[in-house]
KOLLUM-487581 format. One record per residue: residue in one letter; y, z, x of N, C-alpha, C in turn. Coordinates in Angstrom, 2 decimals. Each point is the difference from the previous one (the first is absolute). Example, Ala and Ser with C-alpha at 12.3 -4.5 7.8 and 13.67 -1.06 7.14 Angstrom:
<atoms>
ATOM  rest       ny       nz       nx      cay      caz      cax       cy       cz       cx
ATOM     a    -5.69     7.80    13.19     1.19     0.00    -0.89     1.20     0.00     0.90
ATOM     s     1.05    -0.72    -0.35     1.19     0.06     0.82     1.09     0.73    -0.77
</atoms>
This chain:
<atoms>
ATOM  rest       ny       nz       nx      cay      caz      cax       cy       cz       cx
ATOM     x    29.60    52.66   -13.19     0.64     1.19    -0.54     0.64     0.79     1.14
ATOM     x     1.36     0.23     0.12     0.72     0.82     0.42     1.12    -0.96     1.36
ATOM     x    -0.59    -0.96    -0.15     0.55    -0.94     0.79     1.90    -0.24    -0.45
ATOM     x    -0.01     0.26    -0.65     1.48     0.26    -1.17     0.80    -1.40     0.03
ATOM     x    -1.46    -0.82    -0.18     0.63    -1.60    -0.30     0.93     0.09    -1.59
ATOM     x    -0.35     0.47    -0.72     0.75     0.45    -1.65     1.42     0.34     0.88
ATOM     x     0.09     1.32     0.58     1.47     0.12     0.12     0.87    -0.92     0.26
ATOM     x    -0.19    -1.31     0.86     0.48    -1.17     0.38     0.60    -0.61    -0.96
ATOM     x    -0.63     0.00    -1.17    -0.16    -0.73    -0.84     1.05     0.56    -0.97
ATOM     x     0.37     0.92     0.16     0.49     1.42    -1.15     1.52    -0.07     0.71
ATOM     x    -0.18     0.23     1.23     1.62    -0.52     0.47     0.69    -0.98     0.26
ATOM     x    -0.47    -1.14    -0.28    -0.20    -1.61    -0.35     1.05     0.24    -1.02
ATOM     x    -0.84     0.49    -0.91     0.21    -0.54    -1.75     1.23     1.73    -0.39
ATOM     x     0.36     0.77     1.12     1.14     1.12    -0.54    -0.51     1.27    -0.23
ATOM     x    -1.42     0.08    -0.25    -0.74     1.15    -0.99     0.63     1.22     1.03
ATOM     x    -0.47     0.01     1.19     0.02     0.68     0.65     0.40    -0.27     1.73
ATOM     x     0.96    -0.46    -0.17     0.99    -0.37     1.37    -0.13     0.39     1.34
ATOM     x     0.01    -0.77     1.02    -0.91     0.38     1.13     1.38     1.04     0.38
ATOM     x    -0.89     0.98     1.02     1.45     0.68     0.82     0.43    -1.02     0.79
ATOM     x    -0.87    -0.82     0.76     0.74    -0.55     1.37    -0.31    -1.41     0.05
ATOM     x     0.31    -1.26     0.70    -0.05    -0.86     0.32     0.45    -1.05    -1.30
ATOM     x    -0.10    -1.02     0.26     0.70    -1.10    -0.71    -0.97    -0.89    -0.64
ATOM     x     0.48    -0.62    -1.04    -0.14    -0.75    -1.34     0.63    -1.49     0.17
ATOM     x    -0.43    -1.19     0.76     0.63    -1.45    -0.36    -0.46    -0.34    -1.14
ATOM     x     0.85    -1.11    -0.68    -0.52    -0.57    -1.73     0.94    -1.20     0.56
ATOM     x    -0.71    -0.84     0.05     0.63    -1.62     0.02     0.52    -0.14     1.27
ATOM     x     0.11     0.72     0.57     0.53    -0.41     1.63     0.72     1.34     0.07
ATOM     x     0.94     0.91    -1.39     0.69     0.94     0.17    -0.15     1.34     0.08
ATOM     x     0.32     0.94     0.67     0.00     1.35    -0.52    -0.27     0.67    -0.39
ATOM     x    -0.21     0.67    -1.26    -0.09     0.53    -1.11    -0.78     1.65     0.03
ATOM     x     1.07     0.56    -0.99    -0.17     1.62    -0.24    -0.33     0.21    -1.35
ATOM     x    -1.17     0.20     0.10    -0.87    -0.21    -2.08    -0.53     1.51    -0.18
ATOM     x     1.42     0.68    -0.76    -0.55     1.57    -0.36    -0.39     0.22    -1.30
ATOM     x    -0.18    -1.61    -0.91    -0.57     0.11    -1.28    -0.85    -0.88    -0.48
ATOM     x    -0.99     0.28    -1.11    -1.10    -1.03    -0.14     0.89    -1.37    -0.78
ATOM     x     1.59     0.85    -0.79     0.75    -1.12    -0.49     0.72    -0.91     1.41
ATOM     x     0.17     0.60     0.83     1.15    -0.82     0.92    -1.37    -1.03     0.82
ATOM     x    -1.17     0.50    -0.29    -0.96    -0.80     0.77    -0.36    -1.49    -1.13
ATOM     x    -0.49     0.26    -1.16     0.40    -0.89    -1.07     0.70    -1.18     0.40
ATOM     x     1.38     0.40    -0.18     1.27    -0.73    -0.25    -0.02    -0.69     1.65
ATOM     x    -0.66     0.50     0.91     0.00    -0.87     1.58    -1.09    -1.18    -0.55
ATOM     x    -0.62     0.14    -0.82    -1.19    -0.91    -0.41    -1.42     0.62     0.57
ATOM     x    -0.43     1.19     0.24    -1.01     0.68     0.28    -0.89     0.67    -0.81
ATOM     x    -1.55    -0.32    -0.60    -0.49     0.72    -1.09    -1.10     0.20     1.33
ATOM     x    -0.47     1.61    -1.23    -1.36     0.52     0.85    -0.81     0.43    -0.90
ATOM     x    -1.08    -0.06     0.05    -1.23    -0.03    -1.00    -0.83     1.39     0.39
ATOM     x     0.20     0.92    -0.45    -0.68     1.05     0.80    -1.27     0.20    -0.71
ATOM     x    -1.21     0.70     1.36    -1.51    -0.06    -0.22    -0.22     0.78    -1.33
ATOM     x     0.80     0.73    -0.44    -0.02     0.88    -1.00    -0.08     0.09    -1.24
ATOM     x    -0.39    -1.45    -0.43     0.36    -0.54    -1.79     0.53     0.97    -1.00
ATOM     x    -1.26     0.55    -0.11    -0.19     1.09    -0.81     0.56     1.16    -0.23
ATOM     x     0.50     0.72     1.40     0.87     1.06    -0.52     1.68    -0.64     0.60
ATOM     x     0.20    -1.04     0.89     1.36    -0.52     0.35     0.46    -1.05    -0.47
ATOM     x    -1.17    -1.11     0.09     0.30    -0.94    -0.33     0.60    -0.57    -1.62
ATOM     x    -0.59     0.32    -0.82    -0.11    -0.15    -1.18     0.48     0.86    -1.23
ATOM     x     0.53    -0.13    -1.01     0.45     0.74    -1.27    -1.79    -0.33    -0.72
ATOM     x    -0.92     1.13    -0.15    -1.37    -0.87    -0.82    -0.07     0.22    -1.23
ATOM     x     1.16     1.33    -0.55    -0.13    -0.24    -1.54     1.17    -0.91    -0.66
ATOM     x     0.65    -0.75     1.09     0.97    -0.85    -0.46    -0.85    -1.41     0.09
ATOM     x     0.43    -1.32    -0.95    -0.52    -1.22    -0.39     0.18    -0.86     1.38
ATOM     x    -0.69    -0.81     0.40     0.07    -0.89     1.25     1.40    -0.73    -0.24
ATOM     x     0.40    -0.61    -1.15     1.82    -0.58     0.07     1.08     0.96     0.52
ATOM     x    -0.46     1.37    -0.05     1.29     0.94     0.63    -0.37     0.30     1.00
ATOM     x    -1.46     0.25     0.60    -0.20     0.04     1.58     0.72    -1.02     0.51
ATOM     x    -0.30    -1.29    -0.82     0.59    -1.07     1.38     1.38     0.18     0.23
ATOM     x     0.83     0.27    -1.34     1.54     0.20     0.36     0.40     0.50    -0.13
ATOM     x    -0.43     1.26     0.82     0.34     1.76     0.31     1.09    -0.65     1.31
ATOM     x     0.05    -0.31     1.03     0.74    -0.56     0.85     1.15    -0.92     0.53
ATOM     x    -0.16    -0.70    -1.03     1.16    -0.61    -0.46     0.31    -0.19    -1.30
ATOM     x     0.20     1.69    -0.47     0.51    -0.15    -1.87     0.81    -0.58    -0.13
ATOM     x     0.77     0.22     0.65     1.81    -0.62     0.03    -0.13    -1.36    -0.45
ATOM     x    -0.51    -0.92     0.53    -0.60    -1.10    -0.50    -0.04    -0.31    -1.29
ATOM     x    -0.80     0.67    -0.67     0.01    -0.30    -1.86     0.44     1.13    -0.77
ATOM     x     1.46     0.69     0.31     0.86     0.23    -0.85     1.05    -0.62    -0.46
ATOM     x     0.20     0.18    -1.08     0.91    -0.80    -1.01     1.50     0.29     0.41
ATOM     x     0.91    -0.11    -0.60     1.44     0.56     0.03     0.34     1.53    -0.32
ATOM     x    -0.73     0.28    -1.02    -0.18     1.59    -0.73    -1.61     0.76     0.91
ATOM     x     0.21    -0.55     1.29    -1.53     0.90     0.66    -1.12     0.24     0.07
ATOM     x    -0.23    -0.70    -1.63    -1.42    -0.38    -0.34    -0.65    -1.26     0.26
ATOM     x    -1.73     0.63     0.16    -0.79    -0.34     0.55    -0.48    -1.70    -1.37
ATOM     x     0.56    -1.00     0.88    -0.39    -0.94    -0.16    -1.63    -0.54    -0.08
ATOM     x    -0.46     0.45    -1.36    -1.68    -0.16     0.26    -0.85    -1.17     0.32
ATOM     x     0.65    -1.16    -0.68    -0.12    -1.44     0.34    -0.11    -0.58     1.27
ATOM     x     0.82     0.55     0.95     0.19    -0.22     1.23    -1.03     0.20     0.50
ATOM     x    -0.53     1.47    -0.28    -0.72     0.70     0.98    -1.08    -0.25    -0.52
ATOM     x    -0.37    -0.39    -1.15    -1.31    -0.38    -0.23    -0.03    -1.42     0.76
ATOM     x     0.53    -1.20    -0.17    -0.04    -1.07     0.75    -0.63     0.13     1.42
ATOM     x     0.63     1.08     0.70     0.19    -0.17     1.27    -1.89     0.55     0.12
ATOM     x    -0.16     1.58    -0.31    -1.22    -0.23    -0.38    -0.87    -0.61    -0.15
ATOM     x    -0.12    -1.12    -0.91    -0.99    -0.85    -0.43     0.12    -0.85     1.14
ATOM     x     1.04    -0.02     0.74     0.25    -1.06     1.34    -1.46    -0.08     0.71
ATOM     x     0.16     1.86     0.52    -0.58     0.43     0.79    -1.28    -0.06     0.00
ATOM     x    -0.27     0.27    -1.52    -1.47     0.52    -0.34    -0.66    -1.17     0.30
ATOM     x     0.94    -1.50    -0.12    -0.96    -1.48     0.29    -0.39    -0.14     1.24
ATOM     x     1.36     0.56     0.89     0.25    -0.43     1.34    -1.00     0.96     1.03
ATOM     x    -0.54     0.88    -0.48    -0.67     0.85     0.89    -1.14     0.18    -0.74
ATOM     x    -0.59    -0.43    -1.27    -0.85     0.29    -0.46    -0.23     1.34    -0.74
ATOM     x     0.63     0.30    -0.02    -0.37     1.51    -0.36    -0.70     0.02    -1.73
ATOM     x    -1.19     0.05     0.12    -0.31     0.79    -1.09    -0.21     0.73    -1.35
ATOM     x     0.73    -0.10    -0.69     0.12     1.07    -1.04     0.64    -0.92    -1.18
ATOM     x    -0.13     0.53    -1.38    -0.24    -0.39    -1.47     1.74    -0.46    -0.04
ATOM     x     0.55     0.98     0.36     1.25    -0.02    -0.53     1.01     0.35     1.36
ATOM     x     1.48    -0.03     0.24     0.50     0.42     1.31     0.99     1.30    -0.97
ATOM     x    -0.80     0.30    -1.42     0.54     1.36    -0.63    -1.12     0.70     0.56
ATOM     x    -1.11    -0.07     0.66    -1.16     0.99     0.18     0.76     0.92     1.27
ATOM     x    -0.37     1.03    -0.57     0.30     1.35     1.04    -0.53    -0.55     1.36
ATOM     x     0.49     0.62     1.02    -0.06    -0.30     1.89    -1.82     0.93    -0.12
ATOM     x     0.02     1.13    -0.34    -0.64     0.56     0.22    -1.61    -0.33    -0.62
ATOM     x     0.05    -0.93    -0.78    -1.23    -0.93    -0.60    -0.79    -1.07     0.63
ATOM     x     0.89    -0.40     1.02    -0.46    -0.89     0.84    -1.16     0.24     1.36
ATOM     x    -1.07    -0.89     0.10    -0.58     0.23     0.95     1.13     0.27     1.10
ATOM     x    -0.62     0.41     1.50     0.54     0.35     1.38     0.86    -1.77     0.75
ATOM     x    -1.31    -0.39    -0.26     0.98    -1.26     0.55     1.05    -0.67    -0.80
ATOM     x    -0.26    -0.17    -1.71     1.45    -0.43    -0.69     1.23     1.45     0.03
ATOM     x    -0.33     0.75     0.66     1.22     0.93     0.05     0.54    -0.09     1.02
ATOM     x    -0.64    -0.74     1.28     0.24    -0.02     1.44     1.34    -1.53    -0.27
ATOM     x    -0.76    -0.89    -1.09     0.75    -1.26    -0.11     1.69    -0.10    -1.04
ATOM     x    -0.22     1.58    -0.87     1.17     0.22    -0.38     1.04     0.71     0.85
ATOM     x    -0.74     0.84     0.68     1.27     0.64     1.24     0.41    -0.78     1.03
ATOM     x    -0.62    -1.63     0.14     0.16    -1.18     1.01     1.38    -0.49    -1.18
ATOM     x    -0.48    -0.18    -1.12     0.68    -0.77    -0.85     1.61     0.50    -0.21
ATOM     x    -0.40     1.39     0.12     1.18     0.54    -0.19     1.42    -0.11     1.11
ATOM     x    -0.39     0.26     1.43     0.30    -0.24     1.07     0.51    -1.40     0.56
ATOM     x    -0.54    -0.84    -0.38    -0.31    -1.39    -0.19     1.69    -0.77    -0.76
ATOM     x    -0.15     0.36    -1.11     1.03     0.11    -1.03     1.74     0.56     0.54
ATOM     x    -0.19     0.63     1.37     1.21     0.62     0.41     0.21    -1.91     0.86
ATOM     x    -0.53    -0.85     0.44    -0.03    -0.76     0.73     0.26     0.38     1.47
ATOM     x    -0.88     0.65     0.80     0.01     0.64     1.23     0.33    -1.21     1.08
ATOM     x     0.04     0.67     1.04     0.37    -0.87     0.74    -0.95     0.34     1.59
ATOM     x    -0.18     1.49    -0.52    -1.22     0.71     0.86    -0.74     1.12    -1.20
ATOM     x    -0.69    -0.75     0.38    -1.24     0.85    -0.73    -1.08     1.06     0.87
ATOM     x    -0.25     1.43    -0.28    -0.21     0.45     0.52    -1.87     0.81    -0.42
ATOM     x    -0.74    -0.46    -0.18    -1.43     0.16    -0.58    -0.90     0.84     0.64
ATOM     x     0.17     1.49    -0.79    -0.92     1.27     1.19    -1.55     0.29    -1.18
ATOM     x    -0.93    -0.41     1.03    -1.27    -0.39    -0.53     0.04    -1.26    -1.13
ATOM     x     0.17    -0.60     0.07     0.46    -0.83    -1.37    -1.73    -0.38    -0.63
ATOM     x    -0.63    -0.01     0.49    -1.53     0.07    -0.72    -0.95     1.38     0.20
ATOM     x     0.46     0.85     0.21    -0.83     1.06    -0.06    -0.23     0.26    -1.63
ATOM     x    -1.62     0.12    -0.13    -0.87     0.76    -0.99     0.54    -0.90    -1.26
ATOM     x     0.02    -1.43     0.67    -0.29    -1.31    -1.54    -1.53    -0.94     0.62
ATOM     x    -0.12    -0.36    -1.11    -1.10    -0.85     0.22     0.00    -1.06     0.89
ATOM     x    -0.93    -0.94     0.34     0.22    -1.15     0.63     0.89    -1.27    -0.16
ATOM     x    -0.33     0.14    -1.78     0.80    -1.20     0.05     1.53     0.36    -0.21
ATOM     x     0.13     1.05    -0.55     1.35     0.19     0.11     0.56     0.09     1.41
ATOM     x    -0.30    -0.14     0.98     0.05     0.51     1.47     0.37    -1.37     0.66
ATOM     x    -0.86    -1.30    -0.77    -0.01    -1.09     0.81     1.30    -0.74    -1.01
ATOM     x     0.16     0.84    -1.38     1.22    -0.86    -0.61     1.41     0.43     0.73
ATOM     x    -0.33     1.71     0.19     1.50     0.52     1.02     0.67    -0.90     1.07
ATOM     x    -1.55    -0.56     1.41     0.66    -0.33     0.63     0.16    -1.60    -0.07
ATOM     x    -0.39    -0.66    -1.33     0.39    -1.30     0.06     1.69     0.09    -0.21
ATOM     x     0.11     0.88    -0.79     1.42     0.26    -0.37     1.06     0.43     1.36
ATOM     x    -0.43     0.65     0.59     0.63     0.15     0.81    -0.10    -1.00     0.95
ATOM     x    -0.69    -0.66     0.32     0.05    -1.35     1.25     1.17    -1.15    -0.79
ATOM     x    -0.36     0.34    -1.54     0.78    -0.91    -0.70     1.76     0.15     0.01
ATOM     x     0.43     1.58     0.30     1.26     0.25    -0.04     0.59     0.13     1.47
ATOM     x    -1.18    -0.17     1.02     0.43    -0.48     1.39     0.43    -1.24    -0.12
ATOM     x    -0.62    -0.65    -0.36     0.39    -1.53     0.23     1.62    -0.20    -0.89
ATOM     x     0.19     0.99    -0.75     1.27    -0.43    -0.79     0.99     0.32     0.55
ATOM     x    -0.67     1.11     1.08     1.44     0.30     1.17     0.14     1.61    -0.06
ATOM     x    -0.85     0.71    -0.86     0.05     1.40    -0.26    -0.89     0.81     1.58
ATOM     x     1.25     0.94     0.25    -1.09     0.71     1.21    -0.82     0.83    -0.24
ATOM     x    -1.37     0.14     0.30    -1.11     0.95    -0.69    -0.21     1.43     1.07
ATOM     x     0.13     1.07    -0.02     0.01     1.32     0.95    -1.49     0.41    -0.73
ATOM     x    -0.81    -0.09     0.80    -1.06     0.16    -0.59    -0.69     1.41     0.64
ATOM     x    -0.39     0.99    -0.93    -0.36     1.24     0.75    -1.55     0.26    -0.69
ATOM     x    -0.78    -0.02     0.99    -1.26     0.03    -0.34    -1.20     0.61     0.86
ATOM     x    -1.33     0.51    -1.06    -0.89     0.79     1.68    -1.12    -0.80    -0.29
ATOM     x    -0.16    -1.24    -0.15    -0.94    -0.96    -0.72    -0.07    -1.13     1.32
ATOM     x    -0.80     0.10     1.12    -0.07    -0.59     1.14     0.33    -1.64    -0.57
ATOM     x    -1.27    -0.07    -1.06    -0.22    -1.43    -0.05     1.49    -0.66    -0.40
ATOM     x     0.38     0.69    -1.33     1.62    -0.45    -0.53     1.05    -0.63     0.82
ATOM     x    -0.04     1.46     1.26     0.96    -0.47     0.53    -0.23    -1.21     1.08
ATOM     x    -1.06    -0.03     0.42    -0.10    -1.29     0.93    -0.23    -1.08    -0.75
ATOM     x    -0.22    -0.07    -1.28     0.34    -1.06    -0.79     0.80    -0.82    -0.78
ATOM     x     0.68     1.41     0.13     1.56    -0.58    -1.15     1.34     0.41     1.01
ATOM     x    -0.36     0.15     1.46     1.54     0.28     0.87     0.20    -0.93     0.89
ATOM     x     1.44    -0.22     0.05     0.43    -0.80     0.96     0.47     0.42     1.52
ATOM     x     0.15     1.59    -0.10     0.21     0.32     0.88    -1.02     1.76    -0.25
ATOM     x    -0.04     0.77     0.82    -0.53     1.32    -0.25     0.51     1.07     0.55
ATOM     x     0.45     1.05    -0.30     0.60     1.53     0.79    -1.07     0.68    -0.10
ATOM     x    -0.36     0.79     0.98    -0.85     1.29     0.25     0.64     0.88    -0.35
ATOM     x     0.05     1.36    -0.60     0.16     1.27     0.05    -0.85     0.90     0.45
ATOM     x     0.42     1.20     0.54    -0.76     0.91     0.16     1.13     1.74     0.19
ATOM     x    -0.56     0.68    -0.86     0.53     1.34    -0.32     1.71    -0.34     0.51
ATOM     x     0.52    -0.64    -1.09     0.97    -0.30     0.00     1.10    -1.00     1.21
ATOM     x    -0.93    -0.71     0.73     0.60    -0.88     0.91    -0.89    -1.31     0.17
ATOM     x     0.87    -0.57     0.25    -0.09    -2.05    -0.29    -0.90     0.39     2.13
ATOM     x    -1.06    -0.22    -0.44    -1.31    -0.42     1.24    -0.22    -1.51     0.61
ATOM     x     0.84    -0.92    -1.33    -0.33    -1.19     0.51     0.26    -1.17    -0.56
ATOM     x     0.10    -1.21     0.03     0.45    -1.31    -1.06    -0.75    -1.60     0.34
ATOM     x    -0.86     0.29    -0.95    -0.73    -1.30     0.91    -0.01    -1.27    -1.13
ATOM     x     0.20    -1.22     0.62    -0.01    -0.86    -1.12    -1.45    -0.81    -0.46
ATOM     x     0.35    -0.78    -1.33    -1.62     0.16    -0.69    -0.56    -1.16     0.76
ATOM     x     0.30    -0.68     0.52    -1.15    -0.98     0.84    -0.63     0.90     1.22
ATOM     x     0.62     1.19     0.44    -0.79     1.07     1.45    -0.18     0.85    -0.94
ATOM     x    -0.28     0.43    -1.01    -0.57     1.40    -0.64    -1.87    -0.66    -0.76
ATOM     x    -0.21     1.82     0.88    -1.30     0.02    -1.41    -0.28     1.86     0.45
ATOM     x    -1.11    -0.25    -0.61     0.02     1.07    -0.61    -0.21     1.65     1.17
ATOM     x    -0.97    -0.98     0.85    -0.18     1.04     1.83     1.53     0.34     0.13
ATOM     x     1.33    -0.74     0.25     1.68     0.08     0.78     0.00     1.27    -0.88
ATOM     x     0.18    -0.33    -1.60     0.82     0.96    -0.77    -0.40     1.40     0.01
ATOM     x    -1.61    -0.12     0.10    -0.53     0.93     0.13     0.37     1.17     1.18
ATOM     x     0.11    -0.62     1.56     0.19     0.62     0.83     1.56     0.22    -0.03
ATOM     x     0.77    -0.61    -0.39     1.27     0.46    -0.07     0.33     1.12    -0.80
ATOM     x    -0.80     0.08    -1.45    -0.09     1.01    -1.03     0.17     1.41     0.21
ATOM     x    -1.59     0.04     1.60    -0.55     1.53     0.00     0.39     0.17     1.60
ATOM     x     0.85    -1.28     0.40     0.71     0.60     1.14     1.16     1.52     0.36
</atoms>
C-alpha cells in the first residue's frame, strides 16, 4: 500500500495519464490519454476493484461481458443483438468456469471469485494483447485463485502479455517471469524469476 504500483497501471490503460516519461507498445511510442485509445492499441486492465469499478452488479453477466466491446453486437438500426451476446457469454461461462444457473443471473449474485471470472471474461472478450491484472485474486477463495492463474499461464502461452500487479509474495514469485519493485512511487528494482525470492523483494520493498 502506497507504493502506487495501481497508478502504473492506470496510465498504461489512459485512466489517468502520466505527466512525464514515456509509454513503448510493440517496439513503438505511444500517447494513451483514453481507456478507449488504450482498448483499440489492444490493452485491457482488470482493476482490483470489482465491485465498485469493475463491474455493472445489478446488470446480468451477458452485458457485463459486452459492456466493452458493444459495438460488436449491434445490428444495422443500433440494437443490441441478444443472440450474439448471449453466445459469447455462454462461451465464457464454459471457458473460465464460472458458476452460475443462468449468464441472465445478475453480476451482483455471484460468489467473489465467479465475479472476479466475469470481469476476466469481460476483458478477455476485447482480445487483449496486454493484459493488465491489479490484484487479480484478492479476497476469492482457493480454488478460484488456482483456476485464475491456470488461466492466465494459459493466455501466456497464447502470446498474451500478463502486467501483473500484486502484494501476494507467494503469487508473484510464482506466476512471474520477470518482477519490478516499487516503493512510494519509484521502480527500486527488477529482478528475474530464476534470482528472486522472497528475502531480494523484500529488501528492495522497504529500501
Amino acid at each position: 500500500i502506497g507504493a502506487r504500483r495501481t497508478d502504473v497501471g492506470l496510465a498504461i490503460f489512459g485512466i489517468e495519464p502520466a505527466d512525464t516519461g514515456q509509454i513503448e507498445f510493440e517496439g513503438k511510442p505511444v500517447k494513451i490519454q483514453s481507456a478507449e485509445q488504450a482498448v483499440k492499441l489492444g490493452i485491457a486492465y482488470v482493476t482490483e476493484d470489482r465491485r465498485g469499478l469493475g463491474l455493472s452488479l445489478p446488470m446480468p453477466i451477458a452485458t457485463n461481458i459486452s459492456l466493452p466491446t458493444l459495438r460488436r453486437y449491434l445490428n444495422g438500426m443500433g440494437l443490441i443483438r441478444r443472440p450474439a451476446e448471449q453466445a459469447t457469454a455462454e462461451e465464457y461461462r464454459d471457458k473460465l468456469m464460472i458458476r452460475t444457473p443462468s449468464v441472465d443471473l445478475e453480476v451482483g449474485k455471484l460468489s467473489g471469485g465467479n465475479q472476479q471470472k466475469v470481469m476476466l471474461s469481460k476483458w478477455l472478450n476485447s482480445r487483449p494483447k496486454l493484459l493488465i491484472l491489479d490484484e487479480p485474486t484478492r479476497g476469492i477463495d482457493v480454488g478460484a485463485k488456482k483456476e485464475i492463474h491456470a488461466l492466465m499461464s494459459e493466455m501466456a502461452r497464447q502470446g498474451v502479455a500478463i502486467a501483473m500487479i500484486s502484494s501476494e509474495l507467494p503469487e508473484i514469485l510464482g506466476m512471474s517471469d520477470r518482477i519490478y519493485v516499487m516503493h512510494e512511487g519509484r521502480l527500486k528494482g527488477e529482478v528475474d524469476r530464476k534470482d528472486a525470492n522472497q528475502e531480494i523483494l523484500m529488501k528492495m520493498a522497504i529500501s
